[in-house]
C-alpha positions in Angstrom: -10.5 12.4 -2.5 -7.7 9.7 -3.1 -6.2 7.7 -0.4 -2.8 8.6 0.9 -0.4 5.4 0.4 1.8 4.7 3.4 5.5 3.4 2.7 7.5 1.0 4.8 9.0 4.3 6.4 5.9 5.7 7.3 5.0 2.5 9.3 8.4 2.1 11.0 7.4 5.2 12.5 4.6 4.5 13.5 5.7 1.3 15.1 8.4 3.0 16.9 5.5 4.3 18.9 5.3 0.9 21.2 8.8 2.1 22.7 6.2 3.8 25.1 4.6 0.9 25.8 8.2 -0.5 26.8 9.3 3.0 28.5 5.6 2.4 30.8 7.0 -1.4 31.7 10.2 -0.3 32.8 9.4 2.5 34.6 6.4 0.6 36.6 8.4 -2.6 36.6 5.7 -4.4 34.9 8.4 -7.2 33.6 6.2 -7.1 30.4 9.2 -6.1 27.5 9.7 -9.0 26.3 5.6 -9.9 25.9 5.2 -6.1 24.0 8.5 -7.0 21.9 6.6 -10.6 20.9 3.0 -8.9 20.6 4.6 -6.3 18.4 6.6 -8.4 15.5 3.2 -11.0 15.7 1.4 -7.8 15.3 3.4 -7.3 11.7 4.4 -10.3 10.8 0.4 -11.6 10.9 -1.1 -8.5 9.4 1.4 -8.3 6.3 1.3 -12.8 5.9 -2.7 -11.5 5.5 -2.5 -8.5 3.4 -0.5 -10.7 0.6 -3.0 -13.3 1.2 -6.1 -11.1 0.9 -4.3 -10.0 -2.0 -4.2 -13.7 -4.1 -7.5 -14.4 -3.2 -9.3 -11.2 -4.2 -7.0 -11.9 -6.9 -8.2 -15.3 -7.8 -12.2 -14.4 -6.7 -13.2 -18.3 -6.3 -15.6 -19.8 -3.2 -13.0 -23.2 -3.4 -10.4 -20.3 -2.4 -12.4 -18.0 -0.2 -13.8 -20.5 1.6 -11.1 -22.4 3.0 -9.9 -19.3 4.0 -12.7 -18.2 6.4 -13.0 -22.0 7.7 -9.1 -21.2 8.9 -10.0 -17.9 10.6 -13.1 -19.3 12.3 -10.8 -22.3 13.7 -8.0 -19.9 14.7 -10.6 -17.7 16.7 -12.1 -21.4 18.5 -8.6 -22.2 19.5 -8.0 -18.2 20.6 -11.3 -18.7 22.3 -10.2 -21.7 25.1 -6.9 -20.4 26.1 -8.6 -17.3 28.5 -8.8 -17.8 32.0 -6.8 -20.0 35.3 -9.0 -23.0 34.7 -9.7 -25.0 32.0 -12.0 -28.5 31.5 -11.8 -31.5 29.1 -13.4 -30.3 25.5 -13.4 -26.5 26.0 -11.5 -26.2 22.8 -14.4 -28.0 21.2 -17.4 -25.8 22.8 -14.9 -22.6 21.5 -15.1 -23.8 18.3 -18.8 -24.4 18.5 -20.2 -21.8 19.6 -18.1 -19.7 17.5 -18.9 -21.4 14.4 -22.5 -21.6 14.7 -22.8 -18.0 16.2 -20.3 -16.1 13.7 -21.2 -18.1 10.8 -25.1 -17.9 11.1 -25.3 -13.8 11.7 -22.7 -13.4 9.2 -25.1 -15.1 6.7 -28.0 -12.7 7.8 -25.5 -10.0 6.9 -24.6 -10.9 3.5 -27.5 -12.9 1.9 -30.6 -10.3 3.8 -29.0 -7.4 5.0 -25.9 -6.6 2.1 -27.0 -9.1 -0.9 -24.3 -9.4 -2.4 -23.5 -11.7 -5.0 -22.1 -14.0 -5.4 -22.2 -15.1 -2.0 -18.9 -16.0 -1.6 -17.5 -12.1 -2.9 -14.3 -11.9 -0.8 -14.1 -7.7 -0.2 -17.1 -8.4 1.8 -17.1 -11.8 2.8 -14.1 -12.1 4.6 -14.1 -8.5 5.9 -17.2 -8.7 8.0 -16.4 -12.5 9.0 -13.5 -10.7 10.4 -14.8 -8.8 12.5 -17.6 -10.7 14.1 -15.7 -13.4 14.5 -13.0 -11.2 16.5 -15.4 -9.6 18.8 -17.3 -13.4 19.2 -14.3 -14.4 20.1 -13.8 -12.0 23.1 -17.7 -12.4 24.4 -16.9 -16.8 24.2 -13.2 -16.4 26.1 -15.1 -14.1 28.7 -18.1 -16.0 29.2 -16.3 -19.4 29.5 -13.3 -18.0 32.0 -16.1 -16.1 34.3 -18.3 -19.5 34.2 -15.3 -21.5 35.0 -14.3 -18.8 37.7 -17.9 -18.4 39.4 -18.4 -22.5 39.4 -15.1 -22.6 41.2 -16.0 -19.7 44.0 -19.6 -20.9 44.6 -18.5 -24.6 44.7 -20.0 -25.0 48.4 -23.3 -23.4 47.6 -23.5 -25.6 44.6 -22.8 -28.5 46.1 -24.9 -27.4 48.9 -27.9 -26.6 46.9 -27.7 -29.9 44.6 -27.9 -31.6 48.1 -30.9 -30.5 49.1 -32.8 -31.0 45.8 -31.9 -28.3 43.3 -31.4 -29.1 39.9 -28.6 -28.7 37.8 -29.6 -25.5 36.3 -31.1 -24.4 39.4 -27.9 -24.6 40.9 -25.7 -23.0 38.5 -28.1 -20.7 36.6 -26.2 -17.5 39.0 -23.2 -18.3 37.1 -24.2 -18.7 34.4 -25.8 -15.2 34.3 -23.4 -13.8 35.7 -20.7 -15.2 32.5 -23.0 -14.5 29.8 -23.1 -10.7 31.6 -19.5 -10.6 31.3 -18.9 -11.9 27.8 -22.1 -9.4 26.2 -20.5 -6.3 27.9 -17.7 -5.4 25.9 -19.9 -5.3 23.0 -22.1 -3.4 25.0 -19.8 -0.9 25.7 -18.3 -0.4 22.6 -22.4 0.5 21.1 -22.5 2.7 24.2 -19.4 4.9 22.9 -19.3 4.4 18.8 -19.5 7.4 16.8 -18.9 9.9 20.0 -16.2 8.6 21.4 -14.1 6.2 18.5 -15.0 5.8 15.0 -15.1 2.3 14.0 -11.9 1.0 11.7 -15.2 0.1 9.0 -16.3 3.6 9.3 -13.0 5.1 9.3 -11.8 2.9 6.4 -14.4 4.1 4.1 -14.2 7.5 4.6 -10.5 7.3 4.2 -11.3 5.5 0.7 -13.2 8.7 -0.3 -16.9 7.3 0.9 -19.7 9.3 2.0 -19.5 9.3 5.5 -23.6 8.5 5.7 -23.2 5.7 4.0 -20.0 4.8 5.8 -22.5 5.2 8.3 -24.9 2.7 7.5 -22.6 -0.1 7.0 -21.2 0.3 10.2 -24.4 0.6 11.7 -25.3 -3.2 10.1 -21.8 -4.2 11.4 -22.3 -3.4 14.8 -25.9 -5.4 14.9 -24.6 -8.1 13.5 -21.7 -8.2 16.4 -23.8 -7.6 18.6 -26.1 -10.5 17.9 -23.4 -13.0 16.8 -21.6 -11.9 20.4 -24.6 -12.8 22.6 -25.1 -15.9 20.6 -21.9 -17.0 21.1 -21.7 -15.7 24.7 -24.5 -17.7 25.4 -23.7 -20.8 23.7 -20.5 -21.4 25.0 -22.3 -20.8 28.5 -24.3 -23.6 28.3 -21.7 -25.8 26.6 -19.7 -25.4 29.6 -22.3 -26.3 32.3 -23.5 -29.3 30.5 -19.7 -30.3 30.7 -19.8 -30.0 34.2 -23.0 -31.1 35.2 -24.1 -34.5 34.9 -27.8 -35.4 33.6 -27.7 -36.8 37.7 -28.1 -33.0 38.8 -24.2 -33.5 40.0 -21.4 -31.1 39.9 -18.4 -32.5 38.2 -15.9 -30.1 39.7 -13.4 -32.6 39.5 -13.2 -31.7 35.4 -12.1 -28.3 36.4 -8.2 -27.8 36.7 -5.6 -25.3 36.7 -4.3 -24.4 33.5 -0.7 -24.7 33.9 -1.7 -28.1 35.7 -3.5 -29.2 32.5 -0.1 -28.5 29.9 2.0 -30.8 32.2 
């Protein structure tokens, strides 16, 4: 089995498929046009800038090149990571980037040194492929965890304050939160397990088998993938959690609520 090679024509096409998207807008007068026009030349504009870069450094098969590369992509994800949600607090960029590096980085080395074995280490048709997609799916679990912790803080604020007053601790008082973001930022992944294989095929999966792999084996390494999200998600999720409250509590067992503010009041 060979792989069928699409031309530019082919993908025109297929792009011409977001006039739906734009027919749905106007006809629901969503006022969303000009966002799905945006989203849509990012959309190839970003995923052919990567396909000539994947193709130099596969090209060039060096760690001094690979690795700069997945330092970029782990930054861009942080950064992606803070900008979710009404409220934001001093440093949430820098807990992003945190608990996405730690989280994405660390299973991603389970992965490819215990799991895979590849070698060298630094091999970029794995490497950067499977940093890719943890760190994409990491990146969902942070944003959701932080906006919902950010969210809840801000709804329970009286019976926070309340319960600080009459003796609760820090975490006493903001451990319902804090569950209740790290629920929110674990169930996409969640979801997506609950489905794979009945409902969608995996772009891993589907990739390989398009490439002429046996589907078992296609199997396998999408079985490996989806752990490793998994794990690397909760981390994450659960990381940039706690960043958060120890932002806005104070080792005094007091809320800072004051650090939280409105988004657009924080770009003024």
């Amino acid at each position: 089995m060979t792989l069928q090679n699409l031309s530019l024509w082919d993908v025109a096409i297929a792009a011409l498929l977001i006039v739906v998207n734009g027919v749905v807008s106007v006809a629901l007068k969503l006022d969303l046009e000009r966002k799905l026009a945006w989203a849509a030349v990012r959309t190839i504009v970003q995923l052919l800038a990567i396909g000539y870069v994947l193709g130099w450094v596969f090209r060039y098969d060096r760690w001094y090149v690979v690795l700069p590369l997945m330092i970029v992509m782990t930054l861009i994800a942080g950064f992606a990571g803070a900008q979710r949600g009404n409220r934001t607090y001093r440093g949430q960029r820098a807990d992003s980037v945190l608990s996405i590096w730690v989280s994405s980085w660390l299973v991603a080395a389970v992965g490819l040194f215990v799991v895979i074995r590849i070698h060298p280490w630094y091999e970029p048709q794995y490497a950067i492929p499977i940093l890719g997609m943890i760190l994409g799916n990491t990146l969902t679990g942070v944003s959701l965890g932080i906006e919902r912790m950010t969210e809840e803080l801000t709804a329970r604020r009286d019976r926070v304050d309340m319960a600080l007053a009459l003796g609760a601790t820090r975490w006493e008082a903001a451990q319902a939160p804090a569950r209740q973001a790290v629920r929110a930022g674990m169930m996409p992944t969640l979801n997506q397990m609950a489905v794979v294989g009945v409902v969608s095929l995996p772009g891993m999966m589907t990739g390989q088998v398009l490439a002429g792999q046996s589907p078992l084996q296609a199997v396998r390494y999408q079985i490996v993938i989806m752990f490793l999200i998994a794990a690397s998600s909760a981390l994450g999720t659960v990381g940039a959690v706690l960043l958060t409250y120890r932002r806005l509590f104070s080792a005094e067992h007091r809320f800072l609520s004051a650090r939280l503010v409105e988004r657009t009041a924080a770009r003024r």
